[in-house]
C-alpha positions in Angstrom: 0.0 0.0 0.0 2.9 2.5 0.7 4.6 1.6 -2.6 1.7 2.5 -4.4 0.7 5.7 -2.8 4.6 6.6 -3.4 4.0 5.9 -6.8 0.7 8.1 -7.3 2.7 10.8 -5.3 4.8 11.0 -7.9 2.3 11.5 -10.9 1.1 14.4 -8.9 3.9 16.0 -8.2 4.4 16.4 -12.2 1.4 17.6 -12.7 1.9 20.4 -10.0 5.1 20.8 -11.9 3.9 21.3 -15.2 0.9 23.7 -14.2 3.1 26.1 -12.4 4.9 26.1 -15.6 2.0 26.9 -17.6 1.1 29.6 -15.2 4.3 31.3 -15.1 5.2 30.8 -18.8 5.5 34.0 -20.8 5.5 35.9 -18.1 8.1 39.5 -19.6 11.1 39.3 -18.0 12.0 42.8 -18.7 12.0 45.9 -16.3 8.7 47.5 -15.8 8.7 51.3 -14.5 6.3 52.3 -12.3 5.0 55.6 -13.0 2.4 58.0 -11.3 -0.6 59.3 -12.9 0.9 62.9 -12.7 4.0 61.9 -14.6 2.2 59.3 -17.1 0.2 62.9 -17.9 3.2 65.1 -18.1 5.4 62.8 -20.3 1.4 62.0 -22.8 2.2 65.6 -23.0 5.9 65.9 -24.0 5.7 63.0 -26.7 7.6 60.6 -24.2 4.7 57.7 -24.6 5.7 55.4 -28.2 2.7 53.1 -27.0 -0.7 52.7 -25.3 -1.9 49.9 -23.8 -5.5 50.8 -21.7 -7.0 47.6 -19.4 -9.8 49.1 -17.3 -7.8 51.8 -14.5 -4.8 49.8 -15.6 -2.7 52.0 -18.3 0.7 50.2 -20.0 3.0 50.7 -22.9 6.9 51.5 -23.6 8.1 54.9 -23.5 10.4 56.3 -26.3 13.5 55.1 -24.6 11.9 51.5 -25.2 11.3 51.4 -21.4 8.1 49.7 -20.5 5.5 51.5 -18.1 2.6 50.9 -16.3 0.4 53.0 -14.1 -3.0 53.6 -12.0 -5.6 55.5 -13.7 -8.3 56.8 -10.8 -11.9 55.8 -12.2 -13.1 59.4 -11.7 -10.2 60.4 -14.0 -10.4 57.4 -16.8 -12.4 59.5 -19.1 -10.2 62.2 -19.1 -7.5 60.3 -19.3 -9.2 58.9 -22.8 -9.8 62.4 -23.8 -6.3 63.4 -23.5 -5.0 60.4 -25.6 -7.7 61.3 -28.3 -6.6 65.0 -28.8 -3.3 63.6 -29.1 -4.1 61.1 -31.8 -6.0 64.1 -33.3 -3.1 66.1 -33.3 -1.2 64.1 -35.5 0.9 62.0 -33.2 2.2 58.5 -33.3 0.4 56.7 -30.7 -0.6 53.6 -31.2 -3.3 52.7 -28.8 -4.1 49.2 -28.1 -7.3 47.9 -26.0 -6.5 44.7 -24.3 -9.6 41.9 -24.3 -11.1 41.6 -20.2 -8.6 38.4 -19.1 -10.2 35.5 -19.1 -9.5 32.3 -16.6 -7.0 29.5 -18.4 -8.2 27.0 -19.6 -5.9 24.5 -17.3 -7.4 26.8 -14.5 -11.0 26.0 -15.1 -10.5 22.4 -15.5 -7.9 22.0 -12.4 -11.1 21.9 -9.6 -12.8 19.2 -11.9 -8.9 17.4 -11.8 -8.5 17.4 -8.3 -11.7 15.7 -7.8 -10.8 12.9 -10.1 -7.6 12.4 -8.0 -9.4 12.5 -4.8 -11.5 10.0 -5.8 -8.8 7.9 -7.5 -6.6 7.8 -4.1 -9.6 6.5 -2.2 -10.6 3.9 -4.5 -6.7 2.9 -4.0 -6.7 3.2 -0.2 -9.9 1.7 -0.4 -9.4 -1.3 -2.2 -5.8 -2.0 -0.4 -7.8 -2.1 2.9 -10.2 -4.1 2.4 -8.5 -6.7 1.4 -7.4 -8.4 5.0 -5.5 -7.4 8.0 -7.7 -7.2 11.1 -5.3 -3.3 12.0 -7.0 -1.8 9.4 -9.2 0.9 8.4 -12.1 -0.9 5.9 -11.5 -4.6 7.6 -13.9 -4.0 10.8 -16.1 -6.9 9.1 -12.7 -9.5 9.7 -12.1 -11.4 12.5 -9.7 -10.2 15.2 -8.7 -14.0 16.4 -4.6 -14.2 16.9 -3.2 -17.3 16.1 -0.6 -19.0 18.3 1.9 -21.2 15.7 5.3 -20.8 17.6 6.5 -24.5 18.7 9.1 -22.4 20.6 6.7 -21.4 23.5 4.7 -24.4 23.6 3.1 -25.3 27.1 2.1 -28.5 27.7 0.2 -30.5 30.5 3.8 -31.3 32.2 3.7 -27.4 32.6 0.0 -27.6 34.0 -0.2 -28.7 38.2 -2.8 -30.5 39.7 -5.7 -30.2 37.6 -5.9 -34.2 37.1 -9.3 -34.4 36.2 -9.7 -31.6 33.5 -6.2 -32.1 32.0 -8.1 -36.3 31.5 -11.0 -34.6 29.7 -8.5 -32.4 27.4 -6.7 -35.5 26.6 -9.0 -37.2 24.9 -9.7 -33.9 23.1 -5.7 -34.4 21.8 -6.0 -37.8 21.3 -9.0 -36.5 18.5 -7.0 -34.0 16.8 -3.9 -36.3 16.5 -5.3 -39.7 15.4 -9.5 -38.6 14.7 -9.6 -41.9 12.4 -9.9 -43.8 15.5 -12.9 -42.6 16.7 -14.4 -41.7 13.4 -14.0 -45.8 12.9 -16.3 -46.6 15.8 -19.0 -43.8 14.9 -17.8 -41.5 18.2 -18.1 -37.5 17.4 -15.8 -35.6 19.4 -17.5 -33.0 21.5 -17.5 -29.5 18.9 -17.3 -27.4 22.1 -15.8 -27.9 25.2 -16.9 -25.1 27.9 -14.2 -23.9 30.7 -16.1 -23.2 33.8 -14.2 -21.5 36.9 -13.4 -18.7 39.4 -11.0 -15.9 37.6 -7.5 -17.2 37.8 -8.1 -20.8 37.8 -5.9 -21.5 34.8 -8.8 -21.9 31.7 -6.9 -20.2 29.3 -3.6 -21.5 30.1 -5.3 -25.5 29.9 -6.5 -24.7 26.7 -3.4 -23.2 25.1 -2.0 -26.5 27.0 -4.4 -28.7 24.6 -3.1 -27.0 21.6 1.0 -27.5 22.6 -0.1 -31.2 23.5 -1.8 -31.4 20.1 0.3 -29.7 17.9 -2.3 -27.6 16.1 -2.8 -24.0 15.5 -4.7 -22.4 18.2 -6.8 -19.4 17.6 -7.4 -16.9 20.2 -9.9 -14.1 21.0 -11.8 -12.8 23.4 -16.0 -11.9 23.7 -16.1 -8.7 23.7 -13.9 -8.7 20.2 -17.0 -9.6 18.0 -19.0 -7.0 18.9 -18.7 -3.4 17.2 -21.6 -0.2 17.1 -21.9 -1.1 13.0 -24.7 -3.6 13.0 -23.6 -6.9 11.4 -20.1 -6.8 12.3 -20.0 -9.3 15.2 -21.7 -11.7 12.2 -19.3 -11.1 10.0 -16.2 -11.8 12.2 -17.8 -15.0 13.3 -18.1 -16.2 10.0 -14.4 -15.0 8.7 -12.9 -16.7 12.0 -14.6 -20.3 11.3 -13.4 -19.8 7.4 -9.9 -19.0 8.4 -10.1 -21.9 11.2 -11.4 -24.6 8.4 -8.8 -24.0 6.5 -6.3 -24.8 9.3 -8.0 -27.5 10.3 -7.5 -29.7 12.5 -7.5 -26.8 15.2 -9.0 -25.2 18.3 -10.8 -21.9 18.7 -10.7 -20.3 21.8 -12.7 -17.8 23.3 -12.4 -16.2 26.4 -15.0 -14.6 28.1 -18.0 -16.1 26.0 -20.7 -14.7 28.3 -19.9 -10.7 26.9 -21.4 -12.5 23.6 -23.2 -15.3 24.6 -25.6 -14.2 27.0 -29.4 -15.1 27.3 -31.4 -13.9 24.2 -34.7 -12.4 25.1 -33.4 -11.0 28.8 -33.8 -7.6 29.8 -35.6 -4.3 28.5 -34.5 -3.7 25.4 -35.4 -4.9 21.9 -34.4 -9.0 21.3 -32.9 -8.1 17.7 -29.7 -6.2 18.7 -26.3 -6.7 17.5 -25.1 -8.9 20.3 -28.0 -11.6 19.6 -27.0 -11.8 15.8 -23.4 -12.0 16.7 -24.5 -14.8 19.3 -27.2 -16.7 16.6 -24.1 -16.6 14.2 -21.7 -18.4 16.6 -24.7 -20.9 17.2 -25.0 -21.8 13.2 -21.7 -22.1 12.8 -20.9 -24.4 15.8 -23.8 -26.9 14.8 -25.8 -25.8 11.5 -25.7 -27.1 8.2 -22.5 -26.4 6.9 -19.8 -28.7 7.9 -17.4 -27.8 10.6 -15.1 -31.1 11.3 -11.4 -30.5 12.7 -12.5 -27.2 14.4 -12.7 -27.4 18.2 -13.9 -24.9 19.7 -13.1 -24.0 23.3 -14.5 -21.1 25.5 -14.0 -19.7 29.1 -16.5 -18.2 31.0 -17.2 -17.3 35.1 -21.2 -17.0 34.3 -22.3 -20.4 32.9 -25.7 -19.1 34.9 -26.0 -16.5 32.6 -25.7 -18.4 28.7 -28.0 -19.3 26.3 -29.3 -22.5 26.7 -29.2 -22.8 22.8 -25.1 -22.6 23.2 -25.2 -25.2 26.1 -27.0 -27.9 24.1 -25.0 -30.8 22.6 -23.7 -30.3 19.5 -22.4 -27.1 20.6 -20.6 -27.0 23.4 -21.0 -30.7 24.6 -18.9 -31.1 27.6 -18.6 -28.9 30.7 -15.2 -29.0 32.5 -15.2 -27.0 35.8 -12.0 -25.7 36.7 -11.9 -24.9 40.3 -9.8 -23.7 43.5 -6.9 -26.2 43.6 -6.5 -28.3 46.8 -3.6 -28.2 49.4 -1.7 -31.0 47.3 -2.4 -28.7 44.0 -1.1 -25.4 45.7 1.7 -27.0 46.9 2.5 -28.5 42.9 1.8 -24.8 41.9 4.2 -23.3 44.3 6.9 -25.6 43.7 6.2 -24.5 39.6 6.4 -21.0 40.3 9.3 -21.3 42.7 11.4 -23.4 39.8 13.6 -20.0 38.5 13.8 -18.4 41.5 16.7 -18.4 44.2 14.2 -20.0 47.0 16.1 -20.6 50.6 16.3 -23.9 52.6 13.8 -23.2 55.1 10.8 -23.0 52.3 8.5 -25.3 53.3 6.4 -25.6 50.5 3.9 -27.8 52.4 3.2 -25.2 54.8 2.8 -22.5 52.0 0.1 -24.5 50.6 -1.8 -24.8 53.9 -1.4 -21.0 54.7 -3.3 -20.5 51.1 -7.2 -22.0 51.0 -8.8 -20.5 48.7 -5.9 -19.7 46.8 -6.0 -19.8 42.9 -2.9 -20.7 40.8 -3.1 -16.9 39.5 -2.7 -15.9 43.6 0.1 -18.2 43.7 1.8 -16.3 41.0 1.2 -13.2 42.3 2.4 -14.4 46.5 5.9 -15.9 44.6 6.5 -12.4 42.8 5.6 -10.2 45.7 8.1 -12.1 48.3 10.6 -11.7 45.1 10.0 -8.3 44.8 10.0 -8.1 48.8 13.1 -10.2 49.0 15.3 -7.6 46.6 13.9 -4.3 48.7 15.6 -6.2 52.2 18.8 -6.7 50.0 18.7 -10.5 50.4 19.8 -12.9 47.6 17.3 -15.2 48.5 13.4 -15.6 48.8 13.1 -16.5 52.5 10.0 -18.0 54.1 9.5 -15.1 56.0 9.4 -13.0 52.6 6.5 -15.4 51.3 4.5 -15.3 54.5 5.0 -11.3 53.9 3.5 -11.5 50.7 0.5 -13.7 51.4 -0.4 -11.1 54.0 -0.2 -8.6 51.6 -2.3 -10.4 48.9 -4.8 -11.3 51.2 -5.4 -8.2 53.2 -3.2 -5.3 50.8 -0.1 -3.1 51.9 0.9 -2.2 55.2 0.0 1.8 55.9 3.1 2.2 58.7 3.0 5.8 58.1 -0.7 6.2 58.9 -0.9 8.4 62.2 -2.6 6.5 65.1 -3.4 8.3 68.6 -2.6 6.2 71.2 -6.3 6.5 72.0 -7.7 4.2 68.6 -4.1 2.3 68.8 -5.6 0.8 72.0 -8.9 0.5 70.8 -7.6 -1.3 67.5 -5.4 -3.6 70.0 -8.1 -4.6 72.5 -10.7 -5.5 69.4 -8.4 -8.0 67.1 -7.3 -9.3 70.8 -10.7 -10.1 71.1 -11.1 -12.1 67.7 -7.5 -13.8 68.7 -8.5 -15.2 71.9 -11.8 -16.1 70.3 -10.3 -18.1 68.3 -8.3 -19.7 70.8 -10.8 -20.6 73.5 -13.8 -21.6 71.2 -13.2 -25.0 70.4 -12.8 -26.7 66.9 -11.9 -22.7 65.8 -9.1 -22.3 63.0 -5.6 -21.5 64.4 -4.6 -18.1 64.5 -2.2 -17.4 61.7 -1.1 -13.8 62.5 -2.4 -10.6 64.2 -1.5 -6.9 63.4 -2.5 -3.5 64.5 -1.2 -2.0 61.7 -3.5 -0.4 58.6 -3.7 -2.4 55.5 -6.5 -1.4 53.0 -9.5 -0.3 54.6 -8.5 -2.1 57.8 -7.1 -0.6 60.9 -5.8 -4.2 61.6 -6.8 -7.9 61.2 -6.7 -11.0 62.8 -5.9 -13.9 60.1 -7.2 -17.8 60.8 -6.5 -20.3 58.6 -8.1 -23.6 58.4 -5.9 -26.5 59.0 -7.8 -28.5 55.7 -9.4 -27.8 53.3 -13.4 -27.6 53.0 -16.1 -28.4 50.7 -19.1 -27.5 53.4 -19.9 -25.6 56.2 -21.9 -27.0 59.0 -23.9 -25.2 61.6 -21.7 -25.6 64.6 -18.8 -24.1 62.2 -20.8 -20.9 61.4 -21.7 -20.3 64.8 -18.2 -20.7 65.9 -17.9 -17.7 63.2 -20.4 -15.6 64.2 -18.7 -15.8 68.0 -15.3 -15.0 66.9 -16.8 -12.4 64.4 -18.1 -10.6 67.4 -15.1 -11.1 69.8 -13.9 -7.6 68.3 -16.7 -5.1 69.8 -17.4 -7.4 73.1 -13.9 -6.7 73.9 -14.6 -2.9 72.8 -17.2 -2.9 75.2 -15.9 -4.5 78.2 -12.6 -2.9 78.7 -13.3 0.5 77.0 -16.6 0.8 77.9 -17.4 2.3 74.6 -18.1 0.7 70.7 -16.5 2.1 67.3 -17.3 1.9 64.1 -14.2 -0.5 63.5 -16.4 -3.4 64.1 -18.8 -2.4 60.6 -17.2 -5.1 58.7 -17.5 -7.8 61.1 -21.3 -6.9 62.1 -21.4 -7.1 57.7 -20.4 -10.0 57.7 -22.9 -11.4 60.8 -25.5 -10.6 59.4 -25.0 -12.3 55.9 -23.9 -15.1 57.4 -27.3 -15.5 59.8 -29.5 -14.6 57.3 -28.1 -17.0 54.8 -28.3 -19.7 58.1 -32.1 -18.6 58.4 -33.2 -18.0 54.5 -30.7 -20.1 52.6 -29.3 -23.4 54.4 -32.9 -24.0 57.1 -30.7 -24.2 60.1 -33.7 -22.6 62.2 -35.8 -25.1 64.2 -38.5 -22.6 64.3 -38.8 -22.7 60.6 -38.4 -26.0 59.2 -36.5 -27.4 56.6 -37.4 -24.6 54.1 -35.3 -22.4 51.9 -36.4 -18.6 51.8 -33.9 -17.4 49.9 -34.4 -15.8 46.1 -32.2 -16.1 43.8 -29.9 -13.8 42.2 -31.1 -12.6 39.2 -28.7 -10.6 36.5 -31.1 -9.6 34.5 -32.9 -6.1 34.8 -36.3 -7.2 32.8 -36.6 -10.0 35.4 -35.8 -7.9 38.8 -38.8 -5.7 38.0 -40.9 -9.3 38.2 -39.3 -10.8 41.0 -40.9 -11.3 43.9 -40.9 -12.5 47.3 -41.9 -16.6 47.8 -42.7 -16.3 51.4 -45.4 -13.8 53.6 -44.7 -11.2 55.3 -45.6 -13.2 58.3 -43.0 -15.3 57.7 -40.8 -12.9 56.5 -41.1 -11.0 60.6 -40.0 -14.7 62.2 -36.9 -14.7 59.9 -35.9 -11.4 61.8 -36.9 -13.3 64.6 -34.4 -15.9 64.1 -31.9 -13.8 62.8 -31.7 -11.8 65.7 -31.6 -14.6 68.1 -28.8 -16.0 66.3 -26.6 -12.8 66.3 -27.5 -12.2 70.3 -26.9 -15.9 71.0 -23.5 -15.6 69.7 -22.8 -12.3 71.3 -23.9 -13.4 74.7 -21.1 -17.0 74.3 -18.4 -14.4 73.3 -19.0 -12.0 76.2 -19.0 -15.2 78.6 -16.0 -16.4 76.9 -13.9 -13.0 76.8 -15.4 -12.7 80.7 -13.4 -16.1 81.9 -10.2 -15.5 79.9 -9.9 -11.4 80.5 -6.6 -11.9 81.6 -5.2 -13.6 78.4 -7.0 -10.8 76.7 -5.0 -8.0 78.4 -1.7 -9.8 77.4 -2.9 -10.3 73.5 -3.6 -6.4 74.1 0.0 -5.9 75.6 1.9 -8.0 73.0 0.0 -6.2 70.1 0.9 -2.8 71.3 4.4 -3.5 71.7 5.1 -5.4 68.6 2.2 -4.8 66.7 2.0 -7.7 64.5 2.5 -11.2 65.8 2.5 -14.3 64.4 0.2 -17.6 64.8 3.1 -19.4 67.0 4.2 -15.8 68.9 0.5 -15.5 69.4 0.4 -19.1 71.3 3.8 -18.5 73.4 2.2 -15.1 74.5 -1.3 -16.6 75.1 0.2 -19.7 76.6 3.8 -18.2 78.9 2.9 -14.6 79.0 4.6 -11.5 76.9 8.2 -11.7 78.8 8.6 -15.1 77.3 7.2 -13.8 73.7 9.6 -10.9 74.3 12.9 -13.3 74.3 12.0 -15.3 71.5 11.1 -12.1 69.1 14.9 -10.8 69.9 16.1 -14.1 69.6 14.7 -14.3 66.4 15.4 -11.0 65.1 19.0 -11.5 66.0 19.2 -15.1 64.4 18.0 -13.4 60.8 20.8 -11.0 61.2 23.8 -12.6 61.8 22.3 -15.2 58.8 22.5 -11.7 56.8 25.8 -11.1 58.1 27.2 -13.8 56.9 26.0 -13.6 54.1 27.5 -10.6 53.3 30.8 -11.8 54.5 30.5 -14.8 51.8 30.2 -12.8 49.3 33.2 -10.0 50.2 35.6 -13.2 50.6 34.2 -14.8 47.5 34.6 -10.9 45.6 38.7 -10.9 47.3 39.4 -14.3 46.1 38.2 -13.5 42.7 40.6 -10.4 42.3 43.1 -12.2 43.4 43.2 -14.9 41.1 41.8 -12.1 38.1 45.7 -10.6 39.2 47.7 -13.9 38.8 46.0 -14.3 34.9 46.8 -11.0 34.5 50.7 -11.2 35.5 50.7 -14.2 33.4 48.9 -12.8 30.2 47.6 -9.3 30.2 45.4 -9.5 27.7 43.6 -12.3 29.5 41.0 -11.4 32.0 38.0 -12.8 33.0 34.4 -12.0 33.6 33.7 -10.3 36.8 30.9 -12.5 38.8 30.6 -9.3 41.3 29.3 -6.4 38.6 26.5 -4.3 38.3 26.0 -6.3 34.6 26.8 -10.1 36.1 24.5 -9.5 39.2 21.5 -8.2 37.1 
């Protein structure tokens, strides 16, 4: 496209050329004299003036020297000025007059509007046709698809680079198995699945499975995402369906990917507006061409979603997308698997324990794991240490979990107490009630919208809660303002979060899960509706009789558990007071400094924090020391080549370049 415009530049630039040459050809050359009216007069009168030329107020002509004039003639003074020139002719003087014809436009001038045009046009028919013909960058080529293809066998990922994930990496297997040797099943009548469906949390790993199943296969992948389809010109989203199944046929055997599916593939008929939009036609496209008439074989097509609630039902039906897989939150063996993966390039210290990582992370997704390795990297280089530590990753699971520490937030002593005596409250909480989740760490210090935290962690992982669990909650939940209220004597609002959180989880006790004996084994609760059209229709599936006893029951709940943890904080005020005490002086301790303060009292915690403080300096220190010895020895020796050949000197291990 450049080369041709270059070439068209060209042909323009000549014609430019050759009409400034027109315009300025025969233009005189020769010295003109400007003369005034007064002195064009005086020398008409002397016989100075050989020739006349008269072109409206504009007088011209060549004096008898053979000097050519020209001069102004004022209109109220043109007549005379004839007059003059007459009686001079009349008189018998040689003065030829000559009239010159009104100028007239060129005739390259008239046209050059009318040529311009015609180039105009000519360029954008060229731009025009060079744009729509492919490249998904360009102007005319909204209509193509915007799909990337992955090809490079250099960056291949395969399952071996995939942890835990046993069961969905079985499903994709057969998937493989298809796409290398389809004769197989084609043999015994089997059709492969056209559409397998990713379900998960965000972060679970269903785009990095799927590019997985392409490196395992060996076929080109084709990526894009939802929202890409859909444009404000009507039709487009169509159109970029059907280009992306054309160019995907052609490759075939391969896999389509789309991530996000529910930004095109949600629910036709939902909501307010009109059912024929531009979404629906891209969605009714992506339907016919998944399972219509035309024939689709060796085209796979796989697509991520965290709303599977929210799809057509047309796109869930088999022949479309056949076969669910649910990717979800890996389990303690999986986490461990995934930390060991991301832990693999980095300079990780002896006392990792990777099995403890994985237990200090429920609820963790692979993409959190990521993100905990990086931040104790990133917090590892700010302390100046070579390697990640297992304090460092602890750090950073804090910080993912709960955000950055705010150290230089200003705290009176006043709310510093305050802050102290409530997350001593949870702590002990968690201590005394029985079956509770250890305490993992507490701290008085900001991070995010907290003024402190207290962190449990469950010792296994869980697929239910029971009753007895949840009301164990609830009374820890609370330990924060009945401790507020018996040692203070007052209540803040630093408790709004945890009274949040009590009251979702005793409605949803009451409504949701029937753990009232009052109300029977019914479920109250409505669901969730995403839709706008529907909320306006929605309504309630119990009276408003019944609706007053699951107040009822929810408040009894709430002040069942608040009466346990104000008997509980009551009998152990004393280990609350030290909780307080080791909080104010060290402001964050950990699950085991929490037990030695709560078990031996804060002198003993005291010893052990210097202890350990001390122990991860002199590790530091000789660290240091290592490395000045090993840097000495390496000059040394760096000498000794050099005395023996000068020009032979080797790389230095301890610069700026080797070290980064």
């Amino acid at each position: 496209m450049k080369k041709g415009l270059k070439g068209a530049s060209i042909y323009i630039m000549i014609f430019i050329a050759i009409l400034v040459f027109v315009t300025l050809n025969g233009v005189n050359t020769q010295k003109t004299t400007e003369l005034s009216y007064d002195e064009f007069i005086l020398k008409l009168g002397n016989d100075q003036i050989k020739e006349v030329q008269i072109d409206g107020n504009k007088v011209s002509g060549v004096l008898s020297d053979e000097t050519n004039f020209t001069t102004y003639v004022p209109s109220m003074l043109a007549l005379k000025t004839g007059e003059l020139i007459i009686t001079k002719i009349a008189d018998g003087s040689v003065l030829p007059v000559k009239g010159i014809q009104p100028a007239g436009t060129p005739f390259l001038l008239e046209i050059l509007p009318t040529i311009i045009m015609v180039l105009l046009l000519v360029v954008f028919w060229f731009v025009f046709m060079q744009n729509s013909q492919g490249g998904g960058s360009k102007v005319m080529s909204f209509g193509k698809s915007r799909a990337k293809i992955v090809k490079d066998s250099s960056k291949k990922i395969t399952f071996a680079d995939v942890a835990g994930l046993k069961e969905e990496k079985e499903e994709m297997e057969e998937i493989v198995e298809f796409l290398k040797a389809p004769r197989k099943f084609l043999a015994l009548g089997a059709r492969i699945p056209k559409g397998i469906l990713m379900v998960g949390p965000p972060g679970t790993g269903k785009t990095y499975l799927s590019k997985a199943c392409a490196g395992e296969a060996g076929v080109p992948f084709y990526t894009i995402s939802g929202s890409d389809f859909v444009e404000m010109f009507v039709g487009v989203g169509a159109s970029r369906v059907r280009d992306l199944f054309e160019e995907a046929k052609k490759s075939a055997p391969c896999i389509v990917f789309i991530d996000e599916i529910d930004a095109v593939g949600r629910r036709r008929g939902a909501g307010l507006g009109g059912g024929h939009d531009e979404r629906e036609q891209t969605l009714n496209q992506l339907l016919v061409e998944m399972d219509g008439f035309g024939d689709n074989q060796g085209v796979i097509v796989i697509a991520a979603t965290n709303r599977p609630d929210i799809l057509d039902p047309a796109l869930l039906r088999p022949g479309r997308f056949d076969r669910q897989v649910m990717v979800g939150i890996p389990d303690i063996r999986e986490r461990e698997q995934i930390i060991k993966i991301h832990a693999k390039n980095k300079p990780v210290a002896p006392d990792v324990d990777y099995a403890k990582l994985a237990q200090s992370t429920p609820g963790f997704t692979p993409a959190d794991l990521e993100n905990v390795m990086n931040e104790a990297a990133l917090l590892s280089a700010r302390k100046d240490d070579k390697v990640i530590r297992m304090e460092s990753i602890k750090e950073s699971i804090t910080k993912v979990i709960a955000g950055v520490e705010k150290k230089s937030r200003i705290v009176s002593p006043k709310e510093r107490k305050l802050t102290a005596y409530h997350e001593a409250g949870h702590a002990v909480l968690a201590k005394v009630v029985p079956d509770s989740d250890p305490v993992h760490q507490v701290t008085i210090i900001p991070r995010g919208r907290a003024g402190g935290f207290t962190m449990q962690l469950p010792e296994e992982d869980r697929s239910y809660a029971t009753k007895k669990g949840m009301e164990r909650e609830l009374i820890i939940l609370l330990g924060g303002r009945v401790a507020e209220s018996l040692i203070l004597g007052d209540i803040s609002t630093g408790a709004q979060n945890d009274l949040s959180r009590v009251t979702k989880i005793a409605k949803a006790m009451v409504m949701k899960y029937a753990m009232s004996e009052n109300l029977g084994s019914m479920s109250y609760d409505t669901e969730d509706e995403v839709f706008i059209g529907r909320d306006f229709n929605s309504m309630k599936n119990y009276s408003e009789h019944v609706a007053a006893e699951i107040d009822r029951e929810v408040r009894n709940i709430v002040d069942t558990a608040y009466d346990k943890a104000k008997t509980l904080l009551e009998e152990h005020i004393d280990k609350l007071h030290v909780i307080a005490e080791a909080l104010l002086k060290f402001e964050t301790i950990s699950g085991e400094e929490f037990l030695l303060a709560f078990n031996e009292g804060i002198d003993k915690l005291t010893i052990e924090v210097e202890a350990a403080k001390g122990q991860i300096e002199e590790e530091r220190k000789a660290f240091r020391e290592q490395e000045e010895l090993e840097r000495i020895a390496y000059e040394k020796m760096n000498a000794m080549k050099e005395k023996e050949n000068p020009e032979a000197k080797a790389d230095n291990p301890f610069s700026d370049a080797a070290k980064s």
